[in-house]
SEVEX-512499 format. One line per field, with one value per atom (N, C-alpha, C, CB): residue in three letters; atom name; x, y, z; chain. Coordinates in steps of 0.05 Angstrom, whole numbers. Atoms other than C-alpha are relative to their C-alpha. Glycine has a CB too. Example, Ala and Ser with C-alpha at 12.3 -4.5 7.8 and 13.67 -1.06 7.14 Angstrom:
2
type	ALA,ALA,ALA,ALA,SER,SER,SER,SER $
atom	N,CA,C,CB,N,CA,C,CB $
x	18,246,18,-20,-16,273,-15,9 $
y	-24,-90,24,1,-24,-21,22,9 $
z	0,156,0,25,-1,143,14,-29 $
mol	A,A,A,A,A,A,A,A $
END
This chain:
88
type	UNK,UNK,UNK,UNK,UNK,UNK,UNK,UNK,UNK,UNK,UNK,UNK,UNK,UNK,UNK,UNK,UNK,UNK,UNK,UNK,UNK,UNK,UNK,UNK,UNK,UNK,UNK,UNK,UNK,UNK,UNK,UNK,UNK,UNK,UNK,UNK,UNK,UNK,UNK,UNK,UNK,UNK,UNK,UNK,UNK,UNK,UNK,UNK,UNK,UNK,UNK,UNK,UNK,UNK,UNK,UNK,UNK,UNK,UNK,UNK,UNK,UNK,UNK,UNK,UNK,UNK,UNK,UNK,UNK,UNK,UNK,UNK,UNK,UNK,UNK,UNK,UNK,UNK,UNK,UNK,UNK,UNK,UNK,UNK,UNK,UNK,UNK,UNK,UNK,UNK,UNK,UNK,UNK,UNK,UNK,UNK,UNK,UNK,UNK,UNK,UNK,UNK,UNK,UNK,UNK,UNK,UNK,UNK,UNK,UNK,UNK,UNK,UNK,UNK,UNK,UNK,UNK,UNK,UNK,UNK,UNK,UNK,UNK,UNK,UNK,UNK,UNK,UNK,UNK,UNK,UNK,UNK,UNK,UNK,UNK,UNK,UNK,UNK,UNK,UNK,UNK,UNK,UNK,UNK,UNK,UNK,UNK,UNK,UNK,UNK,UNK,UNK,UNK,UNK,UNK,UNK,UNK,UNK,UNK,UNK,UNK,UNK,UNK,UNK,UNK,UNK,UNK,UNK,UNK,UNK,UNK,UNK,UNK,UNK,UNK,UNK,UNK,UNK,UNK,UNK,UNK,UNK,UNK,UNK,UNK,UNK,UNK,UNK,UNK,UNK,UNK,UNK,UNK,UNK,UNK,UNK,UNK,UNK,UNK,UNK,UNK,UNK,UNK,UNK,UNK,UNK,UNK,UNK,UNK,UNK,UNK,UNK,UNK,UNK,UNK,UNK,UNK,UNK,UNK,UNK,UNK,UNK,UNK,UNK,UNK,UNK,UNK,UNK,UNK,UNK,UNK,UNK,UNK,UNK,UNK,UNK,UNK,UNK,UNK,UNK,UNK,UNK,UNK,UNK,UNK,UNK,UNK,UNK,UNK,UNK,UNK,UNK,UNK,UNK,UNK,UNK,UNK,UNK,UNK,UNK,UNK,UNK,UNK,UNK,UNK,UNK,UNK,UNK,UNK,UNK,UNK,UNK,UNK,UNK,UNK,UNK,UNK,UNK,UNK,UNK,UNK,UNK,UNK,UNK,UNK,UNK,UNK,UNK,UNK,UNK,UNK,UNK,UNK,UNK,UNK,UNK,UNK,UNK,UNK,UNK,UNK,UNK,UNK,UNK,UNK,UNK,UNK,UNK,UNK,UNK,UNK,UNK,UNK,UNK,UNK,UNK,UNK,UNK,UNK,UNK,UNK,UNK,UNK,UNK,UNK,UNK,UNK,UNK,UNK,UNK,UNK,UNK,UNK,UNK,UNK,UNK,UNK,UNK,UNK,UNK,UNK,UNK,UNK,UNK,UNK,UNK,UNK,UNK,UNK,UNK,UNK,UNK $
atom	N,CA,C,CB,N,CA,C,CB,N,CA,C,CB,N,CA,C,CB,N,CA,C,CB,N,CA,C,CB,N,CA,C,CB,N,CA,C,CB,N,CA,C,CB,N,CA,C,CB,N,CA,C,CB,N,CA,C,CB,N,CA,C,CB,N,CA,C,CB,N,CA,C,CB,N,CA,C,CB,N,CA,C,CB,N,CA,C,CB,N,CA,C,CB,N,CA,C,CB,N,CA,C,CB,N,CA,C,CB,N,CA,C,CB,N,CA,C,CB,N,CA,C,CB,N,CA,C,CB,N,CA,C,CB,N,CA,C,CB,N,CA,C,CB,N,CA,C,CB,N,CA,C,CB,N,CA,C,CB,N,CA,C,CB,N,CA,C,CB,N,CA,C,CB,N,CA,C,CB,N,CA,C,CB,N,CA,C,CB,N,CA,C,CB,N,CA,C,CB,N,CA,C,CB,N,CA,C,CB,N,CA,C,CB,N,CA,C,CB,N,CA,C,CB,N,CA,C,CB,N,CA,C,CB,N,CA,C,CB,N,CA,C,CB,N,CA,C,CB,N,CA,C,CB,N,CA,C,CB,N,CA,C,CB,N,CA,C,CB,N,CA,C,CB,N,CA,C,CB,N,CA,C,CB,N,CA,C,CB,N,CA,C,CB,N,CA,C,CB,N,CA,C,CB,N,CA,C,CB,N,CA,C,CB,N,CA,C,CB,N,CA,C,CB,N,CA,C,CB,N,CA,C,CB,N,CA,C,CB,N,CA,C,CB,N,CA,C,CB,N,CA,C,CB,N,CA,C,CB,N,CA,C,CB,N,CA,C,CB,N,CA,C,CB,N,CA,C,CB,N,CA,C,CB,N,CA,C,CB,N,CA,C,CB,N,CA,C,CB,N,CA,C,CB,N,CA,C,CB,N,CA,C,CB,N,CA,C,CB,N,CA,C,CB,N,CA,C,CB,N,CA,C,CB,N,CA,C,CB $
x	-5,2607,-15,-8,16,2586,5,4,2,2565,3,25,6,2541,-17,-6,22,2508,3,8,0,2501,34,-19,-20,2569,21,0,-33,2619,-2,10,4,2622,28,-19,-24,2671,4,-10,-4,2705,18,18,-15,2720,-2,17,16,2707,27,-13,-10,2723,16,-28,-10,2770,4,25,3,2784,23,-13,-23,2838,8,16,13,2845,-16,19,15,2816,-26,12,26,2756,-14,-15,-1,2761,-3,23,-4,2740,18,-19,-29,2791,-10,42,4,2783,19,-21,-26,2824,-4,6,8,2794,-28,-6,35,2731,2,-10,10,2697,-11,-23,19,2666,5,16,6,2635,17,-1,-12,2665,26,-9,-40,2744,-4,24,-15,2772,33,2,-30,2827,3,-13,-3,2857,29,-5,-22,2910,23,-9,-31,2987,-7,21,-8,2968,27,-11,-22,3016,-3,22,7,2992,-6,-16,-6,3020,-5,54,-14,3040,-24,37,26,2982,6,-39,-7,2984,-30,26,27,2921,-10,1,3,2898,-28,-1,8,2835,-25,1,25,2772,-31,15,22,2703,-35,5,16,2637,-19,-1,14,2591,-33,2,28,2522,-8,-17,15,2488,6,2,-11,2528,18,-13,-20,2571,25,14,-30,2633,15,11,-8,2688,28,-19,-28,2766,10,6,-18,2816,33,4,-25,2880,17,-4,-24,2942,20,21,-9,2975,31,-16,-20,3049,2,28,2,3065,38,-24,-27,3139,8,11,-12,3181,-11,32,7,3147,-27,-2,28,3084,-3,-7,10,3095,4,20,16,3095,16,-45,-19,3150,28,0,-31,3233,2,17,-7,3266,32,-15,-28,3337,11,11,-3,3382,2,11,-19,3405,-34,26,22,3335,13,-34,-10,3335,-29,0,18,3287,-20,15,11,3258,-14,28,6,3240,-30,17,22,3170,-11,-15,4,3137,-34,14,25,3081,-18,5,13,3019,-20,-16,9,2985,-37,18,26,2920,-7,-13,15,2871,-20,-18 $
y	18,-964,10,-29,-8,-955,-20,28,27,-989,-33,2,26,-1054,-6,-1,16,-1109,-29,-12,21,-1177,-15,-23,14,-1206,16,-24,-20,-1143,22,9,-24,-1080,16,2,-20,-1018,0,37,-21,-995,24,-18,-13,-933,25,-15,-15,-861,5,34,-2,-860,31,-4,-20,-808,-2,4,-3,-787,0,23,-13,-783,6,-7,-13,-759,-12,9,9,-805,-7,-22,8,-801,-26,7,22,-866,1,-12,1,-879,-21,1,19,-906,-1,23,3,-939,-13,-10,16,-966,-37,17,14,-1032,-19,20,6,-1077,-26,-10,22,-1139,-21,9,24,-1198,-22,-14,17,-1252,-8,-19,-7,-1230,-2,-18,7,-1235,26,-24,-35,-1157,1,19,-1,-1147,41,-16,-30,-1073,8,19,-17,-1031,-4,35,9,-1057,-19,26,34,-1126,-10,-24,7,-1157,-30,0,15,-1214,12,-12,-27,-1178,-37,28,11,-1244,-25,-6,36,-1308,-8,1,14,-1358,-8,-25,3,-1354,-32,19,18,-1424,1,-22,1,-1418,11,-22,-19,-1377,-15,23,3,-1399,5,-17,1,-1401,-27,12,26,-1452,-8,0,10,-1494,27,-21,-21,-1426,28,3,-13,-1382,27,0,-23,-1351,2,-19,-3,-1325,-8,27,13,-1359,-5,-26,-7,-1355,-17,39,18,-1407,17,-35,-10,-1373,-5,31,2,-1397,26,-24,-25,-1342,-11,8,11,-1337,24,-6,-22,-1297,2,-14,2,-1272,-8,23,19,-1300,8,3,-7,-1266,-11,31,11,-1291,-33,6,31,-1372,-7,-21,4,-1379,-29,-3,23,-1441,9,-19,-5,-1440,-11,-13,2,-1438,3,29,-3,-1443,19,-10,-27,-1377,9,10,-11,-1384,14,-31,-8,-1352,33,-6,-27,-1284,15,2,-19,-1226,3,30,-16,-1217,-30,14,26,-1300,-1,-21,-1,-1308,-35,25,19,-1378,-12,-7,11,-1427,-5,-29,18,-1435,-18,18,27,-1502,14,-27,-1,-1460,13,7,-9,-1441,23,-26 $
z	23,4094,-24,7,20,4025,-23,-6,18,3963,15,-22,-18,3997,-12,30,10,3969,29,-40,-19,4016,11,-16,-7,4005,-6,-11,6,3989,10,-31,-4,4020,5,20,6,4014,37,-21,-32,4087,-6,30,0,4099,-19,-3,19,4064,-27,18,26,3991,-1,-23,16,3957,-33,13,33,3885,-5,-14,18,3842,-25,2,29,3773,-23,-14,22,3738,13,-16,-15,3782,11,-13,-12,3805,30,-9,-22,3876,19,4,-2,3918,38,-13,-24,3988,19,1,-12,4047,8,33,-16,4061,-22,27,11,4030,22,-45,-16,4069,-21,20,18,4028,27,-40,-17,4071,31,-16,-26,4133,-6,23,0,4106,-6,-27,6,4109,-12,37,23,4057,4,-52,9,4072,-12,26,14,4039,24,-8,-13,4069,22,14,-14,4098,3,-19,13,4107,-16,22,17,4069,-24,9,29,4001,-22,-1,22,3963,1,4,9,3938,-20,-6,25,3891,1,-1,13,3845,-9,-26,16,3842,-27,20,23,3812,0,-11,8,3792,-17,-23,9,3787,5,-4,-4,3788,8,-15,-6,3831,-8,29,7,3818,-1,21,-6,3847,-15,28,7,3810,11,-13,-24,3865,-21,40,10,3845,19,-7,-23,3880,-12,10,2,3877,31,-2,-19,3911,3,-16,0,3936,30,-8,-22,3972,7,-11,-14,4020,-1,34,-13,4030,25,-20,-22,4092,6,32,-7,4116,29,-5,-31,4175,21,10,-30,4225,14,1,6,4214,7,-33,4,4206,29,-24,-33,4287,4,3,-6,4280,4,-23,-7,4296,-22,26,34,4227,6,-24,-1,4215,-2,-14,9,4220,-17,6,20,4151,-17,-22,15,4127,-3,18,13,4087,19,-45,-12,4123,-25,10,28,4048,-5,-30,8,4044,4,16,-8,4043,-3,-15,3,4064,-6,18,15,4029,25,-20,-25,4078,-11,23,1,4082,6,29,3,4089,-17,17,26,4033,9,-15 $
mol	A,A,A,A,A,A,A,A,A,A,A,A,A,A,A,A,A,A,A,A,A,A,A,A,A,A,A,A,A,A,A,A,A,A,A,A,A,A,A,A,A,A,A,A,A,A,A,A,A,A,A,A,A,A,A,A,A,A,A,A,A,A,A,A,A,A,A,A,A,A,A,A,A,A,A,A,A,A,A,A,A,A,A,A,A,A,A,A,A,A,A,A,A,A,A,A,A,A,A,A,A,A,A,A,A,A,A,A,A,A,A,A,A,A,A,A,A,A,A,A,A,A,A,A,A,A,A,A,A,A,A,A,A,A,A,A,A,A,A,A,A,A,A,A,A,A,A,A,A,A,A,A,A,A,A,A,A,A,A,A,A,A,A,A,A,A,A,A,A,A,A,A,A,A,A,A,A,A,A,A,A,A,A,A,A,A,A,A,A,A,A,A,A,A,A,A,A,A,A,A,A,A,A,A,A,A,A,A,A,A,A,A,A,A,A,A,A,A,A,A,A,A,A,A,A,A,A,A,A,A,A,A,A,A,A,A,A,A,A,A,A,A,A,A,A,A,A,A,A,A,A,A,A,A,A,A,A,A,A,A,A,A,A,A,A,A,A,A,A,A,A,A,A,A,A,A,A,A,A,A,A,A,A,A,A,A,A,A,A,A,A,A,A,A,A,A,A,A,A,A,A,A,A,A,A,A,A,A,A,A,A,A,A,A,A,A,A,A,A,A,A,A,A,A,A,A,A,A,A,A,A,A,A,A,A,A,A,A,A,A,A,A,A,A,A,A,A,A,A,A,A,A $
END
């Protein structure tokens, strides 16, 4: 891992590309791992702030596609439909 502070760290070994930007597959913050082609592509940004302590801290609703929501859905659904989840 690299560049690590307590609550964010990179996974995974960095590469370059021309604008010398390092580029990684993967980071961690407080144990949630977000990597490159989740399939959790699509969120709805509720909202961005800062608490008493001055954490940074971001609310975001996931949608996920049919394969994912783990209920019986009607056939007339599209393969491309992606649905709202009830968790935050």
């Amino acid at each position: 891992m690299h560049s690590c502070t307590k609550e964010f760290s990179w996974i995974g070994l960095p590469w370059a590309c021309k604008k010398r930007r390092k580029h990684y597959q993967a980071y961690k913050r407080n144990g949630f791992q977000i990597s490159l082609k989740d399939k959790h592509v699509v969120a709805y940004l509720e909202d961005l702030y800062e608490d008493s302590r001055g954490n940074k801290m971001v609310v975001v609703c996931w949608f996920h596609k049919i394969d994912e929501v783990g209920i019986a859905l009607p056939h007339s659904f599209s393969d491309r439909e992606v649905f709202f989840s009830l968790y935050l």
